[in-house]
FIZAGU-257079 format. One record per residue (C-alpha): residue number from 1; residue in one letter; x, y, z. Coordinates in nm, 3 decimals, m for minus. Layout:
# residues N
   i aa       u       v       w
 NUM  a       X       Y       Z
...
This chain:
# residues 347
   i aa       u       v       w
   1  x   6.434  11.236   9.941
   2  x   6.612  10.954   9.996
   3  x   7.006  10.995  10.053
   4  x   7.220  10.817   9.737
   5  x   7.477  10.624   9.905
   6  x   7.819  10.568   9.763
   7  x   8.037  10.307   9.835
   8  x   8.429  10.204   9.737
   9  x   8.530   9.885   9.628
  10  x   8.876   9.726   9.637
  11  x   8.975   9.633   9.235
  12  x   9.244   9.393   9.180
  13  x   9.182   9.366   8.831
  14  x   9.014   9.018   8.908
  15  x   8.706   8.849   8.788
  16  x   8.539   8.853   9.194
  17  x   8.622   9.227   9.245
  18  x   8.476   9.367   8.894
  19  x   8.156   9.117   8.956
  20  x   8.128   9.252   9.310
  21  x   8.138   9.601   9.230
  22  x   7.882   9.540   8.914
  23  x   7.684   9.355   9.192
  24  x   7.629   9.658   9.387
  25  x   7.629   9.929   9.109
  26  x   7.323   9.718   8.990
  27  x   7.109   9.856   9.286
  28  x   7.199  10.184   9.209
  29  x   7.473  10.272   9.451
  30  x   7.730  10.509   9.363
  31  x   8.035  10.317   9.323
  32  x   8.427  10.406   9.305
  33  x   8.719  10.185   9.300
  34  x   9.021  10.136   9.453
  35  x   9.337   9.997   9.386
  36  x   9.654   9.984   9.572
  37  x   9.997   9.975   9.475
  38  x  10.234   9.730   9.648
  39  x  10.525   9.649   9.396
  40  x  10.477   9.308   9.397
  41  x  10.167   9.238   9.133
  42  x  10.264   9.032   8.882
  43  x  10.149   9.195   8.598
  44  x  10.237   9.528   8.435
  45  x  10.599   9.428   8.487
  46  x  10.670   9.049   8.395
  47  x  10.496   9.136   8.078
  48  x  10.602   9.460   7.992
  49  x  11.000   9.316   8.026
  50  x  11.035   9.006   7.848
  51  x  11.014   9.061   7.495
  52  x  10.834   8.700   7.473
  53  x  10.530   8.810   7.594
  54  x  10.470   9.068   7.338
  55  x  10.135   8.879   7.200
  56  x   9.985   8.958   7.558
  57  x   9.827   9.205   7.686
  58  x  10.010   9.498   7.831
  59  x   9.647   9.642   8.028
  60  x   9.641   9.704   8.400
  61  x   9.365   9.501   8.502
  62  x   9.255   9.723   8.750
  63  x   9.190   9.986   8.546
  64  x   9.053   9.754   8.279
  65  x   8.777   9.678   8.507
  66  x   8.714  10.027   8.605
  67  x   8.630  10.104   8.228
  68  x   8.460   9.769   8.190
  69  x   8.228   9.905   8.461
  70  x   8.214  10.256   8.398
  71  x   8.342  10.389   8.753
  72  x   8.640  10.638   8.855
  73  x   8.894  10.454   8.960
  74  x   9.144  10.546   9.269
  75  x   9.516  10.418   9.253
  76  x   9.720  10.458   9.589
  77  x  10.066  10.365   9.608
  78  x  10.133  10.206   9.921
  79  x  10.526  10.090   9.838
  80  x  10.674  10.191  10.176
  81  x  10.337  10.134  10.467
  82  x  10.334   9.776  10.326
  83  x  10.669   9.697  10.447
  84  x  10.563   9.666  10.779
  85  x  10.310   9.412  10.613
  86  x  10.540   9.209  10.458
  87  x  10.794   9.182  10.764
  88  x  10.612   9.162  11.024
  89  x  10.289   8.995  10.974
  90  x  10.065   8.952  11.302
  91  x   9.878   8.673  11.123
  92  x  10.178   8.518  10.944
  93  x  10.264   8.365  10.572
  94  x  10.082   8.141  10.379
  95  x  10.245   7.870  10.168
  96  x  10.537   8.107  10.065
  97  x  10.616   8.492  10.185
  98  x  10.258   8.609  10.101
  99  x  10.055   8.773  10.428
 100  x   9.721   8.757  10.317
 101  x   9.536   8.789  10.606
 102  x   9.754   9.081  10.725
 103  x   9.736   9.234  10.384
 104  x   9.356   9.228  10.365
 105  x   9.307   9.380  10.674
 106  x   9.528   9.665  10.583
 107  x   9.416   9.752  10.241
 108  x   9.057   9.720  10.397
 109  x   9.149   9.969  10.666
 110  x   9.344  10.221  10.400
 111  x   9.001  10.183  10.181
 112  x   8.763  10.291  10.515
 113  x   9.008  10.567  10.624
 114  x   8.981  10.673  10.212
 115  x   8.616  10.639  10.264
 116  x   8.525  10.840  10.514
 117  x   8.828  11.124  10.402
 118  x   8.550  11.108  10.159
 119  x   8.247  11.066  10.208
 120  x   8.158  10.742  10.141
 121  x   7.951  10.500  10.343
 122  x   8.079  10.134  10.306
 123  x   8.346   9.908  10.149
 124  x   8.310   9.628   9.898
 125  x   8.558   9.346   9.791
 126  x   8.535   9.042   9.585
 127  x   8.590   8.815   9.875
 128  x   8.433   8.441   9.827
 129  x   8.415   8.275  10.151
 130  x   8.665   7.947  10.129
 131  x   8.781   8.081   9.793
 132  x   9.142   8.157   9.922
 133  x   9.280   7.875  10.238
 134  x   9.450   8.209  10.452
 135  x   9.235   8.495  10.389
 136  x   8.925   8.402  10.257
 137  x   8.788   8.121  10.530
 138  x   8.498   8.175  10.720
 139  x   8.643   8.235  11.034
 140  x   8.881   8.513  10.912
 141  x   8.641   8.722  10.750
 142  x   8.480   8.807  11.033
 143  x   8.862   8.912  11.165
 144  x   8.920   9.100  10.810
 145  x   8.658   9.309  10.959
 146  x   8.696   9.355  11.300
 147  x   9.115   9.403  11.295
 148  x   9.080   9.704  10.989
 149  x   8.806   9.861  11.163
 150  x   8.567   9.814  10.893
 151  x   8.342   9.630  11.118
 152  x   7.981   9.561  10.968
 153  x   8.078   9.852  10.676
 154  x   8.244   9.615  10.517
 155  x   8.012   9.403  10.236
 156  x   8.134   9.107  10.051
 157  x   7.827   9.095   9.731
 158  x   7.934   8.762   9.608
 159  x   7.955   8.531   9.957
 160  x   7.672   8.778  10.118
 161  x   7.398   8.572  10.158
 162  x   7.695   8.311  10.329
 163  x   7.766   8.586  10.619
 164  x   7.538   8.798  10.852
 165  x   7.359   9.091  10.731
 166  x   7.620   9.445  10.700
 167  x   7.516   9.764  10.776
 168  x   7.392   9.854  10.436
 169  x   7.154   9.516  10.423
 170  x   7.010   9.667  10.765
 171  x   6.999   9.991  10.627
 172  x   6.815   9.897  10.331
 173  x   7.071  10.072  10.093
 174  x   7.158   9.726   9.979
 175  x   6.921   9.419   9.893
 176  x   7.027   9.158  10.073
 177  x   6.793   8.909   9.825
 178  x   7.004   9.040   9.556
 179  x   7.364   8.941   9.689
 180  x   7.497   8.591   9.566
 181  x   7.559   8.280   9.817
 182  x   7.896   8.194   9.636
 183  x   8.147   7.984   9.838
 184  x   8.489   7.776   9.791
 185  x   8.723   7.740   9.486
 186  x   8.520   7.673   9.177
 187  x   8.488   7.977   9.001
 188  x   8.229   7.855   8.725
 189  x   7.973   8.042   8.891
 190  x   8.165   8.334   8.923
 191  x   8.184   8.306   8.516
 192  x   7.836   8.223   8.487
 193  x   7.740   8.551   8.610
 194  x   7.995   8.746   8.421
 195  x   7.815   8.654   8.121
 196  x   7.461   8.699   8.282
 197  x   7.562   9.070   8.332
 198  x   7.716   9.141   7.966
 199  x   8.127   9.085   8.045
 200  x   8.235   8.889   7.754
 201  x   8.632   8.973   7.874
 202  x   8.758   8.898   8.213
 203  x   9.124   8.849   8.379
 204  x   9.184   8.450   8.456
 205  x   8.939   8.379   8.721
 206  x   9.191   8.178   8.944
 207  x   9.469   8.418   8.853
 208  x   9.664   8.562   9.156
 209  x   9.796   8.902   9.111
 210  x  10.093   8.909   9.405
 211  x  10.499   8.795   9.333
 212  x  10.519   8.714   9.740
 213  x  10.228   8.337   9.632
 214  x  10.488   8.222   9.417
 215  x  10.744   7.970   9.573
 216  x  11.086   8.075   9.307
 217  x  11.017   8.424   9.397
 218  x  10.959   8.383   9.770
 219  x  11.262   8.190   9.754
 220  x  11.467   8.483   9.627
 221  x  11.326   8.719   9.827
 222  x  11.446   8.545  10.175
 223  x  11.785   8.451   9.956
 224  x  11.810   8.830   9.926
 225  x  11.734   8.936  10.286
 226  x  12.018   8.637  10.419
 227  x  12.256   8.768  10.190
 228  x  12.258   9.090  10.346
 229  x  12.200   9.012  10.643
 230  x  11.875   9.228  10.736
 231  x  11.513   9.201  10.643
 232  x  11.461   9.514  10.404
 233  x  11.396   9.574  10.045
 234  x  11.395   9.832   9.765
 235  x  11.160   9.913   9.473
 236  x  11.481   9.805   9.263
 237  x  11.459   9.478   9.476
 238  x  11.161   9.374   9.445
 239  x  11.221   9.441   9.056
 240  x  11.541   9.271   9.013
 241  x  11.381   8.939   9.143
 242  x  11.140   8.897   8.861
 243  x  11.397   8.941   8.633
 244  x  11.619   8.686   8.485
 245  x  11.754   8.342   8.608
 246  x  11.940   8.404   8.995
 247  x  12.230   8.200   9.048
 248  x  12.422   8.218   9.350
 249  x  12.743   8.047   9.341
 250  x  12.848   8.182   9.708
 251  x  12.707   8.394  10.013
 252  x  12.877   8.691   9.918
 253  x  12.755   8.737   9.550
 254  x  12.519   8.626   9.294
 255  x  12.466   8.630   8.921
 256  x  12.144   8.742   8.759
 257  x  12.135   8.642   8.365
 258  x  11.868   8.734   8.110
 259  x  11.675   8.464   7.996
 260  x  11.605   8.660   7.714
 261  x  11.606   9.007   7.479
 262  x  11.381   9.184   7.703
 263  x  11.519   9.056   7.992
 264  x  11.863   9.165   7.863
 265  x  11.743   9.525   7.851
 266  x  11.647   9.541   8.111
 267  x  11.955   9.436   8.294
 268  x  12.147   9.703   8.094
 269  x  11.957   9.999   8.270
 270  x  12.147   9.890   8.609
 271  x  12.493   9.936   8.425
 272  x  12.563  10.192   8.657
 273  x  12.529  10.034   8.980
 274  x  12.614   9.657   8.934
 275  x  12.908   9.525   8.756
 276  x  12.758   9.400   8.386
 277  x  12.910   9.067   8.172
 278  x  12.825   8.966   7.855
 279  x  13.023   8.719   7.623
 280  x  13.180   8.939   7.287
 281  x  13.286   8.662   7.110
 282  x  12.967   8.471   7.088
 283  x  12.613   8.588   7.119
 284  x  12.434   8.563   7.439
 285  x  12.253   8.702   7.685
 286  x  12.381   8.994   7.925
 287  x  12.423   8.953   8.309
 288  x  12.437   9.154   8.654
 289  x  12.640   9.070   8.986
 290  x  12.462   9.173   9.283
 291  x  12.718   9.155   9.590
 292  x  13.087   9.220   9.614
 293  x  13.257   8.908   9.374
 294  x  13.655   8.831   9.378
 295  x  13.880   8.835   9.080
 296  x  13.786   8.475   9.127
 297  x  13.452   8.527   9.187
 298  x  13.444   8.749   8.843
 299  x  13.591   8.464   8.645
 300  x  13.378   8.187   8.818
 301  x  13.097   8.393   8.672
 302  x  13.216   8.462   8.321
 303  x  13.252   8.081   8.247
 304  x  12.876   8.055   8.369
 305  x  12.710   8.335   8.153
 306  x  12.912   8.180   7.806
 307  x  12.776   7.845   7.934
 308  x  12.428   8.029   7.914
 309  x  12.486   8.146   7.528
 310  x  12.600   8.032   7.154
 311  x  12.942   7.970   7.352
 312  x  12.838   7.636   7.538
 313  x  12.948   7.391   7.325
 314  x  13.305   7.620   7.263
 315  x  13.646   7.491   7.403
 316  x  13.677   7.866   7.490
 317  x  13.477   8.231   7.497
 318  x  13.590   8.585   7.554
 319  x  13.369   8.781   7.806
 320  x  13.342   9.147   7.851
 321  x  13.375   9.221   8.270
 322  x  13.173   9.588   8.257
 323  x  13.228   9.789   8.626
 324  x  12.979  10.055   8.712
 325  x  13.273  10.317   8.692
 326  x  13.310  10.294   8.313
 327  x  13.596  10.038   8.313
 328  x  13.582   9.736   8.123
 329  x  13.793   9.427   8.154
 330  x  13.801   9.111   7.857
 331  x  13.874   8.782   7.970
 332  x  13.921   8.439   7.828
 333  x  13.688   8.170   7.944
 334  x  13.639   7.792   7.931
 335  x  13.266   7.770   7.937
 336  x  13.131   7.587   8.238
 337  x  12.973   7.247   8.130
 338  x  12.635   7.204   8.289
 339  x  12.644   6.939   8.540
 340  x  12.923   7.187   8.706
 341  x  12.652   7.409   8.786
 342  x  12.547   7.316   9.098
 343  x  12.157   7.252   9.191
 344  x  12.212   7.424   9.507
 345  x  12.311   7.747   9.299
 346  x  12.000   7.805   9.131
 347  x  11.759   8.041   9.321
């Protein structure tokens, strides 16, 4: 009897990685997914926070697809091994802090060392040659495979007919004639066969799923590292930077302020550890101080959160100073007009 082969397929919750696995589950190969866990994808967080996004939906995309497709899916947190990723990427960035070359590789080598922990015989992704300008080119594919040891287990259904044959073409556990010849940034085709297989639901084709491709965020997250001095990060880092509007009035400290109820909220569950303002004679939103502020500093940054609420157009506000020791401290503000808020600031 012929031996059933099984293969594992990297799910980002994307409209490429659910068609590619489909692809290949179409021939009869026994297919799992995988997903893995960095901290920075934007979903799952952005959403769940801000109470204005309530209408959306709250799904992980990854596992969406998994039940679209009927397949067990795998989720591997990978928080801490993808520092080294992030900070010291052999291939480099891309447009902002995102190492997509260097992150490819590795989540292709964590799926082949999952792979053959377990049995399986080759790796799939969603990959679309010229699709992404770092990663997905056609002269770094061939170095997605040969850097995470993946080598020619490594099959990319949509751009395969693009690419020389894999192992499981050769094999015959795979028909190559039944692989797609999709290539560059148009993804109508990519929507045209969603249909043709019976999706009717999909994530946004062109969405991207990582915090480190988006220039504000990037921006925060190398603010962050020259505040302090040293390249490093926390889960409560990465966090806090999706969170509110960042204003940094000086090296040493900077205000976060929720940009809304959700936001707020959120804020409130750091209490503990940051020093909290909110203005209690008008309503507005609630902010955090990350860094070590003056008395000065403190009252620099009470005028700019009642400039940020009802108390804007007041000749003065009272704002609540909360420390993470219990201890709370009321002063009385002029609110800071807006062209006193320097461009610069704003992160």
């Amino acid at each position: 009897m012929t031996q059933a082969r099984k293969a594992v397929a990297l799910i980002s919750g994307g409209l490429d990685s659910m068609l590619a696995a489909k692809v290949i589950l179409e021939q009869g190969i026994h297919v799992e997914g995988i997903n893995f866990y960095t901290g920075f994808c934007v979903e799952g967080h952005t959403h769940a926070i801000r109470k204005r996004s309530s209408g959306k939906s709250k799904r992980n995309s990854a596992l969406w697809s998994a039940e679209q497709l009927g397949i067990k899916l795998h989720i591997i947190d990978i928080v801490e091994e993808y520092k080294d990723v992030l900070l010291n990427p052999k291939h480099g960035y891309g447009a902002n802090m995102n190492p997509c070359l260097d992150c490819k590789i590795f989540m292709v080598h964590k799926a082949l060392e999952w792979a053959e922990k377990n049995g399986f015989d080759f790796i799939i992704t969603g990959e679309v040659v010229g699709q992404r300008p770092m990663s997905q080119r056609k002269e770094t594919m061939p170095i997605v495979a040969r850097e995470s040891g993946a080598e020619d287990r490594l099959l990319r259904p949509l751009s395969g007919k693009n690419l020389p044959p894999t192992l499981p073409e050769r094999e015959g556990w795979v028909d190559r004639e039944k692989l797609y010849g999709f290539s560059g940034r148009n993804r109508k085709p990519q929507m045209a066969l969603a249909k043709a297989l019976g999706f009717d639901d999909w994530a946004t084709p062109a969405g991207g799923c990582c915090f480190l491709t988006d220039e504000a965020y990037s921006r925060k997250l190398v603010d962050l590292w020259q505040a302090r001095g040293k390249r490093e990060y926390e889960m409560d880092d990465i966090m806090l930077l999706k969170v509110g509007r960042h204003i940094r009035p000086a090296p040493h400290f900077k205000i976060i302020i929720g940009r809304e109820e959700g936001e707020n909220n959120f804020l409130s569950g750091y209490k503990k550890q940051y020093i909290h303002l909110h203005c209690s004679s008008h309503p507005g939103p609630l902010a955090m101080i990350d860094g070590e502020p003056t008395q000065q500093d403190l009252e620099l940054a009470a005028r700019i959160v009642a400039r940020y609420g009802k108390a804007r157009m007041a000749s003065e506000a009272e704002v609540t100073i909360h420390f993470p020791n219990g201890d709370e401290r009321l002063v009385k503000v002029v609110p800071m007009p807006p062209d006193q808020i320097l461009p610069e600031w704003m992160l």
